[in-house]
DRENZAZA-479455 format. One record per residue (C-alpha): residue number from 1; residue in one letter; x, y, z. Coordinates in Angstrom, 1 decimal. Example, Ala and Ser with C-alpha at 12.3 -4.5 7.8 and 13.67 -1.06 7.14 Angstrom:
(vexfi 1; 'A'; (12.3; -4.5; 7.8));
(vexfi 2; 'S'; (13.7; -1.1; 7.1));
This chain:
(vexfi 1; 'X'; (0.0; 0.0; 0.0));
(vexfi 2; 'X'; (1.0; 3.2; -0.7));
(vexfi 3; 'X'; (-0.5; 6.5; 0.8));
(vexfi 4; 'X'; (1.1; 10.4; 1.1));
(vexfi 5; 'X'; (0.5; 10.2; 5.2));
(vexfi 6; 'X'; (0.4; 6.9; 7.2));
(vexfi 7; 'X'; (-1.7; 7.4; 10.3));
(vexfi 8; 'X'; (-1.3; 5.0; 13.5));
(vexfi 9; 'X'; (-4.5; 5.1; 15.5));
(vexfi 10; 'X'; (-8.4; 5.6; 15.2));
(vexfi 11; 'X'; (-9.1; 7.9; 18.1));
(vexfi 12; 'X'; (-10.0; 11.3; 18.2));
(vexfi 13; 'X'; (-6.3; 13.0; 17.0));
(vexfi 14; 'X'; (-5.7; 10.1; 14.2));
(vexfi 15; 'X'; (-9.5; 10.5; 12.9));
(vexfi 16; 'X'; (-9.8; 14.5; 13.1));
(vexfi 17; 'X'; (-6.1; 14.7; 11.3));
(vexfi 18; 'X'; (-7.9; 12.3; 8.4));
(vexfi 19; 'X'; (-10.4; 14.4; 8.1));
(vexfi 20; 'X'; (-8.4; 17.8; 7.7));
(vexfi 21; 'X'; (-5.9; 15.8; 5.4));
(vexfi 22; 'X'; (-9.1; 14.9; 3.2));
(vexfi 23; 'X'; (-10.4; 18.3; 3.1));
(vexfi 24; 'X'; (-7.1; 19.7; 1.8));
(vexfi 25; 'X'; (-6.7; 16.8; -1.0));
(vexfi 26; 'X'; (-3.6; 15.3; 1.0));
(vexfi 27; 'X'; (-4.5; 11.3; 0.6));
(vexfi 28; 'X'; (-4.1; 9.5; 4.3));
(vexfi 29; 'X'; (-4.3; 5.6; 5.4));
(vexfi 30; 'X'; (-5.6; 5.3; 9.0));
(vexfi 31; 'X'; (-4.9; 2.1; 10.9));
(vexfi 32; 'X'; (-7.0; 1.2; 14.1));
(vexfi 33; 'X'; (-6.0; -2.1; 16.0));
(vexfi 34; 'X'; (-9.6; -2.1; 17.8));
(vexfi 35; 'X'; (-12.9; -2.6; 16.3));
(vexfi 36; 'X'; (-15.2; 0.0; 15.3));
(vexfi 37; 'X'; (-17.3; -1.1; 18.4));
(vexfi 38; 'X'; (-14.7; -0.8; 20.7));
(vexfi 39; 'X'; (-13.2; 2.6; 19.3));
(vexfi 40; 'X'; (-16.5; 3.8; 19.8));
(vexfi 41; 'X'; (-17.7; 2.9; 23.0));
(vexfi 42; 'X'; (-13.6; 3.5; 24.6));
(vexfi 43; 'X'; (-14.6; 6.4; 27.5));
(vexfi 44; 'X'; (-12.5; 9.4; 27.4));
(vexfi 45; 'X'; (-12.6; 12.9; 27.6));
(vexfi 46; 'X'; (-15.5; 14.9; 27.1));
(vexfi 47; 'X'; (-14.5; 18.4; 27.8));
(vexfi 48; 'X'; (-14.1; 20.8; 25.1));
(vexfi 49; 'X'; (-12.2; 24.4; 24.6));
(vexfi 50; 'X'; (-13.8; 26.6; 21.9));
(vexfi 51; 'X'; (-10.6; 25.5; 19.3));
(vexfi 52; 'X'; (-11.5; 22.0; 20.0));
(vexfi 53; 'X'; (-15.3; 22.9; 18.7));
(vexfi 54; 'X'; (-14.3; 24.8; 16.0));
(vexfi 55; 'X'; (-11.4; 21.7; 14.5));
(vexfi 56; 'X'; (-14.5; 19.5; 14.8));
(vexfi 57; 'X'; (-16.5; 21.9; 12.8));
(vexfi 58; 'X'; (-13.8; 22.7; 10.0));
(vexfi 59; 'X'; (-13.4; 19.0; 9.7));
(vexfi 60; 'X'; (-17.2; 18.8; 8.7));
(vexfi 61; 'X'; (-17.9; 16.9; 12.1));
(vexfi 62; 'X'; (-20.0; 19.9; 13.8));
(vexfi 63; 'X'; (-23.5; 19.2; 13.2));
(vexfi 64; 'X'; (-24.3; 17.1; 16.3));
(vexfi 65; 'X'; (-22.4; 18.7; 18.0));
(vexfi 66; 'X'; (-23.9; 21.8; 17.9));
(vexfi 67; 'X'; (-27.2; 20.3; 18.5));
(vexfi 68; 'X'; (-26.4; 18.0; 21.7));
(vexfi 69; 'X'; (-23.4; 19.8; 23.2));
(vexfi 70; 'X'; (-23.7; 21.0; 26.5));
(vexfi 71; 'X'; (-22.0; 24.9; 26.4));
(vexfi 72; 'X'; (-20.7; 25.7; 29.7));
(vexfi 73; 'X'; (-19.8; 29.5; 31.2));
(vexfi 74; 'X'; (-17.9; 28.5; 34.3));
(vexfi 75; 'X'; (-16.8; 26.0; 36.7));
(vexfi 76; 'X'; (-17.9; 25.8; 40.7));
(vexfi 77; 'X'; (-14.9; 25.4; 43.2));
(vexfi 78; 'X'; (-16.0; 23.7; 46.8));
(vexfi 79; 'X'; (-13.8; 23.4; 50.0));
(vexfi 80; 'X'; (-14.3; 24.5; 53.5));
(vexfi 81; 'X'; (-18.6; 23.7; 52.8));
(vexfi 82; 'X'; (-18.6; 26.2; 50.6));
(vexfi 83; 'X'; (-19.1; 27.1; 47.1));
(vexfi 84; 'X'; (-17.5; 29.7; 44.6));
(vexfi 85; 'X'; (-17.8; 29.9; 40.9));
(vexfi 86; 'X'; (-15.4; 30.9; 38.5));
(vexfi 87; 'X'; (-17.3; 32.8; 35.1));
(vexfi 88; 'X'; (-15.3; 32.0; 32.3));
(vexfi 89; 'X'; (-16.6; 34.9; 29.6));
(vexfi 90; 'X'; (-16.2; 37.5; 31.9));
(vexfi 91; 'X'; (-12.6; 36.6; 33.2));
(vexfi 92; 'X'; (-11.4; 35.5; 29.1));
(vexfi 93; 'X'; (-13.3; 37.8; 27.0));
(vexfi 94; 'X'; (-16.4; 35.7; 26.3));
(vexfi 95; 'X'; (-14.6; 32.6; 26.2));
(vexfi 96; 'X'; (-16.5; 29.0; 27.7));
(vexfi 97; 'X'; (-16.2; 24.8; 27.0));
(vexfi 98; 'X'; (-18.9; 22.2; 25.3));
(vexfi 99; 'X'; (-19.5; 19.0; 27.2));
(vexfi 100; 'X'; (-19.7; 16.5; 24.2));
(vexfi 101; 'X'; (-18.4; 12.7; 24.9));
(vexfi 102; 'X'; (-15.1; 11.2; 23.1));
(vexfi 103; 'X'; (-17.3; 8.8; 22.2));
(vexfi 104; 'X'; (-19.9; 10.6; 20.3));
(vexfi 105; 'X'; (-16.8; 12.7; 18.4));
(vexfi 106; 'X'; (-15.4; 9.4; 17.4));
(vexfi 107; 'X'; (-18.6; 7.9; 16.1));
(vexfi 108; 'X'; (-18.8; 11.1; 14.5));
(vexfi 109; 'X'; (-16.0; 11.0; 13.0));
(vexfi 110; 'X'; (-16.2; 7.4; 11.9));
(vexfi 111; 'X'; (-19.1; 8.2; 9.9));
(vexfi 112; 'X'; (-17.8; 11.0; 8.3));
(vexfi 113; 'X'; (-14.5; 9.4; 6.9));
(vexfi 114; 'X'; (-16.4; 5.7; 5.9));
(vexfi 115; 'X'; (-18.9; 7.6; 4.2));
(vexfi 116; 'X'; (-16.6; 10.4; 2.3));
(vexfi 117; 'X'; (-12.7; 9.5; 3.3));
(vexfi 118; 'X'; (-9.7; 8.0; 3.0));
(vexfi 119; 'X'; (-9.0; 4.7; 4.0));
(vexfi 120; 'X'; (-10.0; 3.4; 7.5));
(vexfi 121; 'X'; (-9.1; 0.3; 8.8));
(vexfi 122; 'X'; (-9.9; -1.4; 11.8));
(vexfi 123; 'X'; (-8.0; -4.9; 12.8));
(vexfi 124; 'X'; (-5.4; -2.9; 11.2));
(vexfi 125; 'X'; (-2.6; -3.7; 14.3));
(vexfi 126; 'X'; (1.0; -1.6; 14.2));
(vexfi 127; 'X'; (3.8; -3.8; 14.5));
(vexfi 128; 'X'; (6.8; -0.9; 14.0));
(vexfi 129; 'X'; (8.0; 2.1; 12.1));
(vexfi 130; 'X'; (10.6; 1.7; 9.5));
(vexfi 131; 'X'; (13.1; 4.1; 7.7));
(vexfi 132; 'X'; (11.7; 7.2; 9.6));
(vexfi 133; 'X'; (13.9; 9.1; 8.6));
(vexfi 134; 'X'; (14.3; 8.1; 4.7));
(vexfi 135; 'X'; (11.8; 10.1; 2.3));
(vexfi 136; 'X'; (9.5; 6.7; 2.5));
(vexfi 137; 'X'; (9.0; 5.5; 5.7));
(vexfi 138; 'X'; (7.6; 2.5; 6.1));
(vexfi 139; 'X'; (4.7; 1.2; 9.2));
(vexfi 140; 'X'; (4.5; -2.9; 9.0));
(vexfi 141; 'X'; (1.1; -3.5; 9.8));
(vexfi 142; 'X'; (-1.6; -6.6; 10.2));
(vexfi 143; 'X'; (-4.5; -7.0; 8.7));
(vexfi 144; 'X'; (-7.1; -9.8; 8.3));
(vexfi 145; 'X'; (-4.4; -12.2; 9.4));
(vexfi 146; 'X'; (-1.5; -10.9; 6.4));
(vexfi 147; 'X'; (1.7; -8.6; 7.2));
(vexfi 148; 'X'; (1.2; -5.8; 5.0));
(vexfi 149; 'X'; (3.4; -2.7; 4.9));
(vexfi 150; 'X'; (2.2; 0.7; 3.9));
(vexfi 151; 'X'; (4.7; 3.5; 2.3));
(vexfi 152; 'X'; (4.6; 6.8; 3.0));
(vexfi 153; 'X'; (5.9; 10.5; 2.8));
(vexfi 154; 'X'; (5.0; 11.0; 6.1));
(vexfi 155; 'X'; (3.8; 9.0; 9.3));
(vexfi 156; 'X'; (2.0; 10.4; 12.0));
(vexfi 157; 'X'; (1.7; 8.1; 15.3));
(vexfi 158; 'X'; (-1.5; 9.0; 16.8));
(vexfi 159; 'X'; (-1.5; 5.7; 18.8));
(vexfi 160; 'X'; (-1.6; 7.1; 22.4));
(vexfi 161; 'X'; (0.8; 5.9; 25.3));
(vexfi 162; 'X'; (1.2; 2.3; 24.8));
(vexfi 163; 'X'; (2.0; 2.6; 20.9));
(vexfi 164; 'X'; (4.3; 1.7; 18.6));
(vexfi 165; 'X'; (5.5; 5.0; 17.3));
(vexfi 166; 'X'; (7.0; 6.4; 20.0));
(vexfi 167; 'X'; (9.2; 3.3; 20.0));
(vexfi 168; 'X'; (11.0; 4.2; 16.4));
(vexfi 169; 'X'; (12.3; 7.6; 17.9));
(vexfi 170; 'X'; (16.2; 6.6; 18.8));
(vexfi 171; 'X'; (17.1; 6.7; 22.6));
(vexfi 172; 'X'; (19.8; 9.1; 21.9));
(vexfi 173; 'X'; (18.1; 11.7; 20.2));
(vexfi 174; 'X'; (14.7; 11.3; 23.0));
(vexfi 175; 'X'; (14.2; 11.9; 25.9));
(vexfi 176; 'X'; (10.9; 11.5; 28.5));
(vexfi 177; 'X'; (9.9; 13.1; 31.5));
(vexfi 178; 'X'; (7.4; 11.6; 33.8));
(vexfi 179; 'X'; (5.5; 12.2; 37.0));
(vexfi 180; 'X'; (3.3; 9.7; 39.0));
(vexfi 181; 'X'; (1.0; 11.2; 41.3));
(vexfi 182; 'X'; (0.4; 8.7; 44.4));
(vexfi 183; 'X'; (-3.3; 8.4; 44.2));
(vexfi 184; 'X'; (-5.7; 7.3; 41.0));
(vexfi 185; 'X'; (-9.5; 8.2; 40.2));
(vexfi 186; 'X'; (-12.4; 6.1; 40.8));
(vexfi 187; 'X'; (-14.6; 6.8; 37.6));
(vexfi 188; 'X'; (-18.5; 6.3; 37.2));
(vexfi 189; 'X'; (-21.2; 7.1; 34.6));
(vexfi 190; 'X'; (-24.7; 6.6; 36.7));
(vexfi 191; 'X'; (-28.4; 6.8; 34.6));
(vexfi 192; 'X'; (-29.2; 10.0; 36.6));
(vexfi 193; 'X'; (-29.6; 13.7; 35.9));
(vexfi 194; 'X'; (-26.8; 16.4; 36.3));
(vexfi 195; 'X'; (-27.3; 17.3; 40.5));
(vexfi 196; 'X'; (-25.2; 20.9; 38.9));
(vexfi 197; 'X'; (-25.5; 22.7; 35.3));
(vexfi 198; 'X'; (-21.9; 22.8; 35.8));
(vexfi 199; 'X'; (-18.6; 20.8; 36.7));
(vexfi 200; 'X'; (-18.1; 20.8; 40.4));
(vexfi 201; 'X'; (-14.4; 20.3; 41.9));
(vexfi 202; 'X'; (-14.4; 19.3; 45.2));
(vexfi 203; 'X'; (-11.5; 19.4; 47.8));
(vexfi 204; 'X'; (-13.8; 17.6; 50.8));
(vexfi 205; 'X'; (-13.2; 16.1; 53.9));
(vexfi 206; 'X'; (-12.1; 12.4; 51.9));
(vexfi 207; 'X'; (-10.0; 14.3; 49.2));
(vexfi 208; 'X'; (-11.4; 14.7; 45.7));
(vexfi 209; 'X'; (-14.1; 14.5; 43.9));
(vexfi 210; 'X'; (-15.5; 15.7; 40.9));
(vexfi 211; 'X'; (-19.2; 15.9; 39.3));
(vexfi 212; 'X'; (-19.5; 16.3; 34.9));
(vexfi 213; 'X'; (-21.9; 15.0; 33.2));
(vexfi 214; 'X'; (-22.0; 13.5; 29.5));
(vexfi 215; 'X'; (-25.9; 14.7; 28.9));
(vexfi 216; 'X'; (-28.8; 15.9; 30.4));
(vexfi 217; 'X'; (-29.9; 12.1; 31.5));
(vexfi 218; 'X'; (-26.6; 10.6; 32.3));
(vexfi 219; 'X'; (-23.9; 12.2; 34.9));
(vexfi 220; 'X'; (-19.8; 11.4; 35.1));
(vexfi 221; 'X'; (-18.2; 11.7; 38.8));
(vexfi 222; 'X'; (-15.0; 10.9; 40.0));
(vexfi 223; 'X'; (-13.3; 10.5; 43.3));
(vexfi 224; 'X'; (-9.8; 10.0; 44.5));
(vexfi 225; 'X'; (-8.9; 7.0; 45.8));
(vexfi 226; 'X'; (-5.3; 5.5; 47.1));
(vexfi 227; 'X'; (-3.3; 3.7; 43.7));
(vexfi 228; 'X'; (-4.2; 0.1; 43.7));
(vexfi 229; 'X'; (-7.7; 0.0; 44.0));
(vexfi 230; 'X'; (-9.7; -1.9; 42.5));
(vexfi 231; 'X'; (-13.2; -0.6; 41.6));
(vexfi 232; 'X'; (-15.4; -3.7; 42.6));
(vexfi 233; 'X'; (-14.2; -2.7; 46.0));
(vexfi 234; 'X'; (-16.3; -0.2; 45.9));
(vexfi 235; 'X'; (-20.1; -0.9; 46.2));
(vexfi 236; 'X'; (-22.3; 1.6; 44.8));
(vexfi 237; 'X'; (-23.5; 2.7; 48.0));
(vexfi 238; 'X'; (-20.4; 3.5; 49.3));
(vexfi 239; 'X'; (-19.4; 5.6; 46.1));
(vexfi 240; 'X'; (-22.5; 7.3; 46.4));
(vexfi 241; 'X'; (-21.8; 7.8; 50.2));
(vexfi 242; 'X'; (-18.6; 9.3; 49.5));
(vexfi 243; 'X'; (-19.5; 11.7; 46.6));
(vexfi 244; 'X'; (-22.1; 13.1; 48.9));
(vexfi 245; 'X'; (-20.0; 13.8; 52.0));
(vexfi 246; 'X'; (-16.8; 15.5; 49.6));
(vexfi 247; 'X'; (-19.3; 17.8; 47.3));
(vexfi 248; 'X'; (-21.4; 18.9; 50.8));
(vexfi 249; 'X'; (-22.0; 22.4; 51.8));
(vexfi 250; 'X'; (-23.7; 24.4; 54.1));
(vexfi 251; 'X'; (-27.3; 24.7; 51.9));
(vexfi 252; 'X'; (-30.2; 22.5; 51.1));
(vexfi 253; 'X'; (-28.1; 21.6; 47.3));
(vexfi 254; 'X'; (-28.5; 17.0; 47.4));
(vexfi 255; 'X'; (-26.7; 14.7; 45.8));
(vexfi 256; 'X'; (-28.6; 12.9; 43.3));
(vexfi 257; 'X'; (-28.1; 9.4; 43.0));
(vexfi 258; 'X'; (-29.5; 6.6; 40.4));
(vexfi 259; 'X'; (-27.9; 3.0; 38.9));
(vexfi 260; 'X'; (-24.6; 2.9; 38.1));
(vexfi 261; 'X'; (-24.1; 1.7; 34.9));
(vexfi 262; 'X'; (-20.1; 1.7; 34.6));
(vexfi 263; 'X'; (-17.1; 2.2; 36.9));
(vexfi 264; 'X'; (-13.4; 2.3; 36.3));
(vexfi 265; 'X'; (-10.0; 3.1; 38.3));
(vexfi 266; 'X'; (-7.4; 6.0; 36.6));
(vexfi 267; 'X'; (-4.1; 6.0; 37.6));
(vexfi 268; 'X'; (-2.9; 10.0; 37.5));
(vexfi 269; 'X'; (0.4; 10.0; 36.0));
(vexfi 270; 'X'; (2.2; 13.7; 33.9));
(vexfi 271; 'X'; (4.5; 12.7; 31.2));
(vexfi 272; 'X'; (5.9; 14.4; 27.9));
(vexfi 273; 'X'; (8.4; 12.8; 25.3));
(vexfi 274; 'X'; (10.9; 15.3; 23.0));
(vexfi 275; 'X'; (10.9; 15.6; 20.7));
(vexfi 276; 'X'; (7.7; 15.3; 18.9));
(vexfi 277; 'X'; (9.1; 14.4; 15.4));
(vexfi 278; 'X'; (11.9; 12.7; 14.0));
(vexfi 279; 'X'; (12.7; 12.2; 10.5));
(vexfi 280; 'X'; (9.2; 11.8; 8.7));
(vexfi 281; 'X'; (7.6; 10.5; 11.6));
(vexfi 282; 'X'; (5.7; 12.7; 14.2));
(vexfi 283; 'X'; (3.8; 12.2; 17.4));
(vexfi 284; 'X'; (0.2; 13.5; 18.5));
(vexfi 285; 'X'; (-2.0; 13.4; 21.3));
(vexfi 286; 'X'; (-1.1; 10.8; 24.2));
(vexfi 287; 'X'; (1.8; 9.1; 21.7));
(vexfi 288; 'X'; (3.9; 12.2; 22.6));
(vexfi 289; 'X'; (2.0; 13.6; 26.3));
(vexfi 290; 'X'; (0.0; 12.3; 29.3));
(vexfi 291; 'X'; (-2.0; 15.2; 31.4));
(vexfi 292; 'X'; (-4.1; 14.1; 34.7));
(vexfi 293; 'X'; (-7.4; 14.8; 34.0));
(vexfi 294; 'X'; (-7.9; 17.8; 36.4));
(vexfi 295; 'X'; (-7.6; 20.3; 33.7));
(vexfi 296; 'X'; (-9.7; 18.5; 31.0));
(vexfi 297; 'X'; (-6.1; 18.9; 28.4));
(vexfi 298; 'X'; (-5.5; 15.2; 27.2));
(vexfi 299; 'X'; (-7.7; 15.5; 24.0));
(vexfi 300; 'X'; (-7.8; 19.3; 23.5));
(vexfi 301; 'X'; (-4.1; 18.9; 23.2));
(vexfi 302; 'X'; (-4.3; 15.8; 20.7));
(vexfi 303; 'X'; (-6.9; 18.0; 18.6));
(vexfi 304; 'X'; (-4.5; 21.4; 18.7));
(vexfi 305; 'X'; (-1.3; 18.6; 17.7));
(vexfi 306; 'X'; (-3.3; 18.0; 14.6));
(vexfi 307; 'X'; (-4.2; 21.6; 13.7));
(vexfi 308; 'X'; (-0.5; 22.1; 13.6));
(vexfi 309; 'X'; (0.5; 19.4; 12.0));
(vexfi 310; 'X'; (-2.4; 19.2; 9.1));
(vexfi 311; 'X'; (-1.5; 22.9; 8.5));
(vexfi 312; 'X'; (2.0; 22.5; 8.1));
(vexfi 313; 'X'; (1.5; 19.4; 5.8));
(vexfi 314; 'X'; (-1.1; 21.9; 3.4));
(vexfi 315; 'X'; (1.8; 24.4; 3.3));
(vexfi 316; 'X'; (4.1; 22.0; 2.3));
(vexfi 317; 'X'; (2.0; 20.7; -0.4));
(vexfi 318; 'X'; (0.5; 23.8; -1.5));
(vexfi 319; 'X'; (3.6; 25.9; -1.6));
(vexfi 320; 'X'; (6.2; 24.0; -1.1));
(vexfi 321; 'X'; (7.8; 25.6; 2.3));
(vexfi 322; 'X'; (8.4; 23.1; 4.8));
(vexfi 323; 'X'; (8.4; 25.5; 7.5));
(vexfi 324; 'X'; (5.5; 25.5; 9.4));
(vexfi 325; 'X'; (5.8; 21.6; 9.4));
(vexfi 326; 'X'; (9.5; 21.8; 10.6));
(vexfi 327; 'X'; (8.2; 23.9; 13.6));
(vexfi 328; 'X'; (5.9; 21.5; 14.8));
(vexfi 329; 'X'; (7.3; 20.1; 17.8));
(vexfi 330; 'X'; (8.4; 23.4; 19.3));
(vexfi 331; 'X'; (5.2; 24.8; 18.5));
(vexfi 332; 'X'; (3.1; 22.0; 19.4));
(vexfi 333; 'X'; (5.6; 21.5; 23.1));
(vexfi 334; 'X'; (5.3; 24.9; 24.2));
(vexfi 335; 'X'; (1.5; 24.0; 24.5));
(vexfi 336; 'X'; (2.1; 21.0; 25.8));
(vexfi 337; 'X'; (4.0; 22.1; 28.9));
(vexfi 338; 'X'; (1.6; 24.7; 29.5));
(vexfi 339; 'X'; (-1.1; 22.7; 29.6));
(vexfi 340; 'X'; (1.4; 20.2; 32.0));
(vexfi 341; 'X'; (1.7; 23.3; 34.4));
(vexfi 342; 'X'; (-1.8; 23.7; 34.8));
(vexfi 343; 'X'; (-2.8; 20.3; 35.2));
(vexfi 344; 'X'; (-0.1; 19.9; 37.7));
(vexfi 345; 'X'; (-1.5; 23.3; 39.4));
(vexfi 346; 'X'; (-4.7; 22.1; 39.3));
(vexfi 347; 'X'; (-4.2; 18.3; 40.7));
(vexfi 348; 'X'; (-1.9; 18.9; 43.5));
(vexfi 349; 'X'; (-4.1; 22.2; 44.9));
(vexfi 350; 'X'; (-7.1; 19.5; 44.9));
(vexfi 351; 'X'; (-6.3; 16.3; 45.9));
(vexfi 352; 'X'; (-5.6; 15.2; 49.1));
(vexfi 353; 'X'; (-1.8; 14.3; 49.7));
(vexfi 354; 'X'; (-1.4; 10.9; 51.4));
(vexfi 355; 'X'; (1.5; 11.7; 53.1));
(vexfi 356; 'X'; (0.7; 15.5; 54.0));
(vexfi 357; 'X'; (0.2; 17.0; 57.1));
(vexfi 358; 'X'; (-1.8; 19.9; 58.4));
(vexfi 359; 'X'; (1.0; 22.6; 57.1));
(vexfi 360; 'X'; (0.0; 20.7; 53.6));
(vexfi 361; 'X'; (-3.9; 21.5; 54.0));
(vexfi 362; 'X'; (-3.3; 24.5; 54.7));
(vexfi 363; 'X'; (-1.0; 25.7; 51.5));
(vexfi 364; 'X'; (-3.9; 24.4; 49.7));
(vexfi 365; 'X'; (-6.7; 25.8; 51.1));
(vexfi 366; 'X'; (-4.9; 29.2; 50.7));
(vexfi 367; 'X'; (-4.4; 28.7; 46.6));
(vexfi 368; 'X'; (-7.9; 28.0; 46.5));
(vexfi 369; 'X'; (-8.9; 30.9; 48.5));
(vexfi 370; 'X'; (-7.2; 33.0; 46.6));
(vexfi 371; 'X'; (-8.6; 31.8; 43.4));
(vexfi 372; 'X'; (-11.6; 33.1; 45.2));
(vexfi 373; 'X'; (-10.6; 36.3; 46.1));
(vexfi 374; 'X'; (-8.4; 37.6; 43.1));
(vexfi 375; 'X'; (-10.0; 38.2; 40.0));
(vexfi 376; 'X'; (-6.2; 38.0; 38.6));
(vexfi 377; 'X'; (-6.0; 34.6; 39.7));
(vexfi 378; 'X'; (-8.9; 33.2; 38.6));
(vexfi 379; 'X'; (-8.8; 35.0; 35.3));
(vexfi 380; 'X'; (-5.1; 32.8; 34.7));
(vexfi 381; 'X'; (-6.9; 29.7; 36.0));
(vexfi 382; 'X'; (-10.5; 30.4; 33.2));
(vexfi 383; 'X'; (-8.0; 31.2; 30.5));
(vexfi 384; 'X'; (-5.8; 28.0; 30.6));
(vexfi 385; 'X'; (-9.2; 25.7; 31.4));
(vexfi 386; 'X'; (-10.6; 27.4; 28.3));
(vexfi 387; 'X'; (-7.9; 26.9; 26.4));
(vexfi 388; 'X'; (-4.7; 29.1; 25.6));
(vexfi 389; 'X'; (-4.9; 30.7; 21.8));
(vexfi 390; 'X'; (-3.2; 28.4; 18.9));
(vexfi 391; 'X'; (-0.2; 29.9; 17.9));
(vexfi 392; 'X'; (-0.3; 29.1; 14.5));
């Protein structure tokens, strides 16, 4: 097979970078090692910035979207009992977030390239990355039970943190930096109604919690628990139990509760690889950066790596000028650490510490209040959740 841009992975980056490829004329191959079923019901993100809605909607993926997206103006804080909300359009200009699953973007997308796309292949399993740095590189694939290789100008390893691509990058010219956090999240989607119209951090009495929602029928909490657990540990009652007693405050606001349909354990972990390209072979999304999901930046920083990098490839093959594409990983890492600061910020000021002490609490309490009390500080903290401006 032979293709101008080899694409490893079928989730949100690999799928929106096919579909800006397609509506450029650049011709792509996508290969997925899951199923369409799985791809589509895998649970991610569902927090949006406004450049995340607006990709979506220049790929040609915006018409659900824009009919079943929850838009959101601000975020609630809660500690000490109490609550304080943080309005995102008057602190960024009129900026705010949509609350749309991953899943429903991937089905989205899915449609959108089977119906009018390049090729998509699911099965389609990545065994390695070959001659990255010749004008052909190479990704040795299977498919339907046949080795198959696919040629390329370019390759683009959208294949998150347990790929292959990351793996053709040479140790000495690499290098990874990593942070594990010592506690995890218990996840659960529960057949309920939002009990807020809008996300709810907690820093209660238990540590962490957090309340989203993925629709008006159908709410998304989180809690912190100790690394290790295992989520059948937890009976629903007790979830429910905890939620309530970390999101409480001194007014008549409840708790809703209803059948909890799924649950799963999160380990928090920060890492970024440099660089993001070598030879003709770049990384994007969780291939090249892990972010704790505090700050809602793990797929809002795959979706501005592909902006980037579909640009650059249009410049390069409608003018000729390699430049914007050469810039990519310095472009696309300045971001990244940005968005690393914040959802460092936000994580450790949150959670908990196992090992902390009263001096500990404290230091948190106070960046919280003062989130509260300074317009300056909460006007950094709105504009990096909304999403800091692409550069490019």
């Amino acid at each position: 097979m032979r293709t101008t841009v080899g694409i490893i992975g079928g989730g949100p980056a690999g799928l929106l970078l096919a579909r800006l490829l397609h509506r450029t004329g650049i011709d792509c191959v996508v290969l997925e090692s899951r199923t369409r079923s799985y791809v589509e019901r895998r649970q991610r993100a569902g927090m949006l910035e406004q450049g995340t809605v607006d990709a979506l909607r220049e790929s040609g993926a915006g018409a659900r979207l824009g009919a079943e997206g929850l838009v959101h103006h601000g975020i609630e804080l809660r500690f000490e009992r109490e609550r304080h909300r943080v309005d995102f359009p008057s602190l960024t200009g009129g900026r705010k977030v949509t609350i749309y699953a991953q899943t429903e973007i991937v089905k989205d997308l899915v449609a959108l390239q089977l119906a009018d796309g390049p090729p998509l292949l699911f099965g389609a399993r990545a065994l390695a990355v070959e001659k990255a740095e010749s004008e052909a590189p190479v990704v040795r694939f299977v498919h339907e039970g046949r080795e198959l290789t696919l040629t390329c100008d370019y390759v683009v390893g959208c294949d998150g943190s347990h790929g292959i691509a990351r793996d053709a990058f040479p140790a000495d010219v690499s290098r990874t930096y990593a942070h594990d956090y010592p506690y995890s999240w218990l996840g659960v989607l529960a057949e309920v109604p939002p009990s807020c119209e809008e996300l709810v951090y907690a820093r209660g009495p238990g540590g962490f919690a957090l309340h989203s929602m993925r629709s008006p029928s159908v709410s998304r909490l989180y809690l912190q628990v100790p690394n290790g657990t295992v989520g059948d540990d937890w009976p629903d009652d007790r979830i429910w139990d905890e939620l309530a007693a970390r999101f409480a405050i001194d007014s008549d606001w409840r708790l809703e509760r209803g059948p909890i349909t799924a649950k799963g354990v999160t380990p928090m972990r920060s890492l970024v690889h440099e660089p993001m390209r070598y030879g003709r072979l770049f990384l994007a999304g969780d291939a090249a950066h892990i972010v704790p999901p505090t700050g809602a930046k793990g797929l809002n920083l795959a979706v501005s790596d592909v902006r980037v990098l579909a640009r650059g490839l249009a410049e390069l093959y409608r003018t000729g000028s390699p430049e914007l594409l050469d810039a990519y990983s310095d472009l696309c890492l300045d971001r990244v650490w940005q968005a690393t600061r914040f959802s460092y910020d936000m994580t450790t000021m949150l959670h908990a510490q196992p090992d902390g002490d009263a001096f500990d609490h404290q230091v948190q309490l106070a960046r919280l209040r003062r989130i509260t009390a300074s317009r300056s500080a909460a006007a950094e903290l709105a504009a990096n959740y909304t999403g800091l401006p692409l550069t490019v």
